[in-house]
N, C-alpha and C positions, 0 to 999 in steps of 0.2 A: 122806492116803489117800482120804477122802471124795470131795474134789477132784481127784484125778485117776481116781479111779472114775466122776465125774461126765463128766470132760471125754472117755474112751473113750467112754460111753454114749450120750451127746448127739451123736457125730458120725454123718452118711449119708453115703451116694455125691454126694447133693447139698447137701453142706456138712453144716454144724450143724442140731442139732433144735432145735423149742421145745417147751415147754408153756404151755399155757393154763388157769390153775387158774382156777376159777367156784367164785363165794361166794353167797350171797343175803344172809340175814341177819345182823350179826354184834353179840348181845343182849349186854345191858350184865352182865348176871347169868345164870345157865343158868335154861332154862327144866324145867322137874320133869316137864310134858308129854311135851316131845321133849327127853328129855337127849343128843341128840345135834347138833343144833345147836348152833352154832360161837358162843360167848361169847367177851369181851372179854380174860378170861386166855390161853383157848385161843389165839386171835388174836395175841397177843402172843409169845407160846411159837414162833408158825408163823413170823412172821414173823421174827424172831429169827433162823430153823433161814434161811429166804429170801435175809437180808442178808447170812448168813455163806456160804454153801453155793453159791447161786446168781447167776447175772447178771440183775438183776428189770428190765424197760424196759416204759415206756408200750406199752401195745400197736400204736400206730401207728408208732410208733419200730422194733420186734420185725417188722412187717411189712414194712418196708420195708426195714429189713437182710435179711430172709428172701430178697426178690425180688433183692439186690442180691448176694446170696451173702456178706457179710460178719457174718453173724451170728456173737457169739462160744460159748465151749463153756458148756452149763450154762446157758442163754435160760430166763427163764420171765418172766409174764405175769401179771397180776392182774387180776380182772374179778369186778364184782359187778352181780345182774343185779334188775330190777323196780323199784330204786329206794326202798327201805326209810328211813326217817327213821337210825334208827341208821346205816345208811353215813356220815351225816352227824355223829352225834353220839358214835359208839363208833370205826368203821373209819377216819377222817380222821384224828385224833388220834393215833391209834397210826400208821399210813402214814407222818405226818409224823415222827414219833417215829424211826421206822427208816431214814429218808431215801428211800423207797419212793413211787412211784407205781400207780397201779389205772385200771384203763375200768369205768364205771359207768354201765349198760345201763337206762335211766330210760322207764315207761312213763308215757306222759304224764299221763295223764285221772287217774289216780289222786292226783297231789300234789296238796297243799292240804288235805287232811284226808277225801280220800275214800278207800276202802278196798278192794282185793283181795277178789275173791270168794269165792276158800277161803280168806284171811284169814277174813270174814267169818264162812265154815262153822266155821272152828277156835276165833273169838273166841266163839262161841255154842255152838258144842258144848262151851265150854272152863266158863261160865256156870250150863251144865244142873246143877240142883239135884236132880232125878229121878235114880234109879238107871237110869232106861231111858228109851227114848224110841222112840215108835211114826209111822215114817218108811214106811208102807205108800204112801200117796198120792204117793210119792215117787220109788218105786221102788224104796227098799233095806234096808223090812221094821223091824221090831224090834231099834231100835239096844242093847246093853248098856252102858251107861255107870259100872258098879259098882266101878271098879278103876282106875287108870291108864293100863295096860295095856289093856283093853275099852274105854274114853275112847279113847285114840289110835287103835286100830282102825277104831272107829266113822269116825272123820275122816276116818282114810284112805279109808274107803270110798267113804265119801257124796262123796268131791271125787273119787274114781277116778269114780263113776257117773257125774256130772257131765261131766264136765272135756271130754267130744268134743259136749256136746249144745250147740245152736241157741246163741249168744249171750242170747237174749230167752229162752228155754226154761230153761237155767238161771238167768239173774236173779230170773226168777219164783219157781223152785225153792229160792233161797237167802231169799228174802224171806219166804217160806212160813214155812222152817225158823224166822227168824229172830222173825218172830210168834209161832210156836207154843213158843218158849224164854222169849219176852217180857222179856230181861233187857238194859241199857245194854250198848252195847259201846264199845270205849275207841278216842277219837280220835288221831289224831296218829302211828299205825302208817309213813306213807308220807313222805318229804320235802316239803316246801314247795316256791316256786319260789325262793325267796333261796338257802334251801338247796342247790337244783342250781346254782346259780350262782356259788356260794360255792366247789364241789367248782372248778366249772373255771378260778378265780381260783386256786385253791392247784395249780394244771398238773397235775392228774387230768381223762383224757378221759371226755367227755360223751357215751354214744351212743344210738342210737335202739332201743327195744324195742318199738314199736307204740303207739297208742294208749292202748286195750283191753287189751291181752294176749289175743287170739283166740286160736286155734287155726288157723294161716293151710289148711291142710290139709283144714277145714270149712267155710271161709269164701269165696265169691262174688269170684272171682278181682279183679275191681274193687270192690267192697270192702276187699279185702287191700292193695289199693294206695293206698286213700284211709288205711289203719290206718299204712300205713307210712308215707309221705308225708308226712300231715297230726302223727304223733308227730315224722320230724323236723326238722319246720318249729316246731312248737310248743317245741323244745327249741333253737332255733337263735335264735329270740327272747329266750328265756328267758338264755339264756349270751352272744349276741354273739359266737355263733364259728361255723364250719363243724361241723354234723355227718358225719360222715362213713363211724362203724360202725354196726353194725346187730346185734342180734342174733335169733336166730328164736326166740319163745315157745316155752316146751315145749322145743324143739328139737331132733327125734330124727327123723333123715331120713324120708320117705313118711309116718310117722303122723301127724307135726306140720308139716310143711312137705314141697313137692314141687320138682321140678327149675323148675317155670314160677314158682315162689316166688323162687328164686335167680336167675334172666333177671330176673323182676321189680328185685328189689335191684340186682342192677348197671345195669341200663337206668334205675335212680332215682342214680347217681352215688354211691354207696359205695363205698368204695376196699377194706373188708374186711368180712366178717360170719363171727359163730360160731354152731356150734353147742355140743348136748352130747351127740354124737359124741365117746366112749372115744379118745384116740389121741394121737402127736407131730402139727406140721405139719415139715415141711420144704419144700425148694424145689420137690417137687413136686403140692403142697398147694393145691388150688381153694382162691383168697383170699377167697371167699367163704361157704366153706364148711368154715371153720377147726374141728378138734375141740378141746375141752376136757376135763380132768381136774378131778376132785372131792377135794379132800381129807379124807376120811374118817377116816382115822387120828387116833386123841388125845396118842398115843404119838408124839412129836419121830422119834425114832429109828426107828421103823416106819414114820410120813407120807415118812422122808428115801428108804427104799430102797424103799418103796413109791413118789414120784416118778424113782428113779432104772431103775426097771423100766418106767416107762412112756414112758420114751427109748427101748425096744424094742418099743412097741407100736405100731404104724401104724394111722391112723387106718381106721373101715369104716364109707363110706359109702357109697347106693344112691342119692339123691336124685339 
């Protein structure tokens, strides 16, 4: 029944749909912090529901049946984005396990043991031994930290305030924080370069996420091009293959990326990019400009008709 509910849903007037589900991290243990991030059991439960339920294809495989009109019923897509050490050491294992492939959206300047910048905020605000913390010179006042609940808050804020300001303007900001907590924070969050190498040795695609991770939308249109460029050239080294996807930081059309962002990527020779634009793609789906779906459901059977409703939502983008 599942299956043939799938296979009605997934068709358009121009062919089959796909979906694009996006991961980031996928932790060995749940974290107590954010109990909603995607751990290792979880992961295995999804993908389970994936192998049986769905047709899973490399994303460039998925794109290329799209333009071809041969895509079959029930398409989906795995994509994990930034580049987290665990892709390598939690999400591979199990992929392999299922007989499953992923695109894995690798920001470059971070492997090797350097760290995300709201990593950084979250490893430090994660630290704070104080019931509060006084984030005035900052911007965002008298943090609470009394509670778990007030702890995660807090995080979110300070990386909301954040997250559009200057590249150098938040660095400074986070360094600040991260003096005034004065506590170790723990290495080894981001993959290596063996490690990306490793993913595209076991035929998982390698693709480009920028540098940095900027905010292409705030950043000096030549800039943005040296961010894209130069991540995937550094990643093309790194694996000995063609990169060829991209994905947009952030990526929520006009606030994190603009229409000359997307000319950009295609006049850089990517053949697809995503965002994370709500929605299907179908055949008539700017291939650069592909949406994704989030799997938020914990519950198998809610995540299943929760993806099967989103075979009726057409992507909305403005970019």
């Amino acid at each position: 029944m599942w299956n043939v509910l799938g296979n009605l849903l997934s068709r358009s007037r121009r062919g089959r749909r796909l979906l694009i589900v996006t991961y980031h991290r996928v932790l060995a243990e749940p974290d107590e912090l954010f109990d909603e991030d995607v751990d290792a059991q979880l992961f295995a439960r999804q993908l389970e529901l994936f192998a049986t339920h769905f047709n899973v294809m490399r994303l460039d495989e998925a794109v290329a049946r799209l333009e071809r009109g041969d895509l079959p019923a029930r398409a989906l897509t795995l994509t994990f984005d930034d580049g987290y050490a665990d892709n390598h050491t939690v999400a591979l294992p199990l992929l392999r396990k299922f007989g499953l492939s992923g695109a894995f959206f690798v920001a470059s300047g971070f492997l090797d043991g350097r760290r995300m910048w709201n990593d950084t905020i979250i490893e430090a605000l994660r630290r704070e031994r104080r019931p509060a913390i006084d984030l005035e010179d900052l911007g965002v006042g008298r943090l609470d930290l009394s509670s778990l609940p007030a702890r995660r808050s807090a995080i979110q804020n300070v990386i909301r305030h954040l997250k559009h300001e200057p590249a150098a303007a938040r660095d400074a900001a986070v360094a600040r924080l991260v003096e005034r907590v004065g506590q170790p924070l723990p290495p080894g969050l981001m993959m290596t370069t063996r490690q990306v190498r490793e993913l595209a040795d076991a035929n998982m695609l390698v693709g480009a996420h920028t540098v940095s991770h900027p905010i292409l939308a705030a950043t000096d249109l030549a800039a943005a091009e040296k961010e894209i460029a130069d991540g995937r050239d550094q990643l093309q080294a790194i694996t000995g293959a063609p990169v060829d996807a991209f994905a947009y930081p952030n990526g929520r059309p006009q606030s994190d990326y603009r229409a000359e962002h997307v000319q950009l990527v295609r006049r850089l020779g990517f053949r697809s990019a995503v965002t994370t634009a709500w929605g299907y793609a179908d055949g008539d789906s700017n291939r650069w400009q592909l949406p994704r779906v989030t799997p938020w459901e914990a519950n198998p059977g809610r995540l299943h008709l929760r993806l099967l409703r989103a075979y009726r939502e057409p992507q909305k983008l403005t970019a």
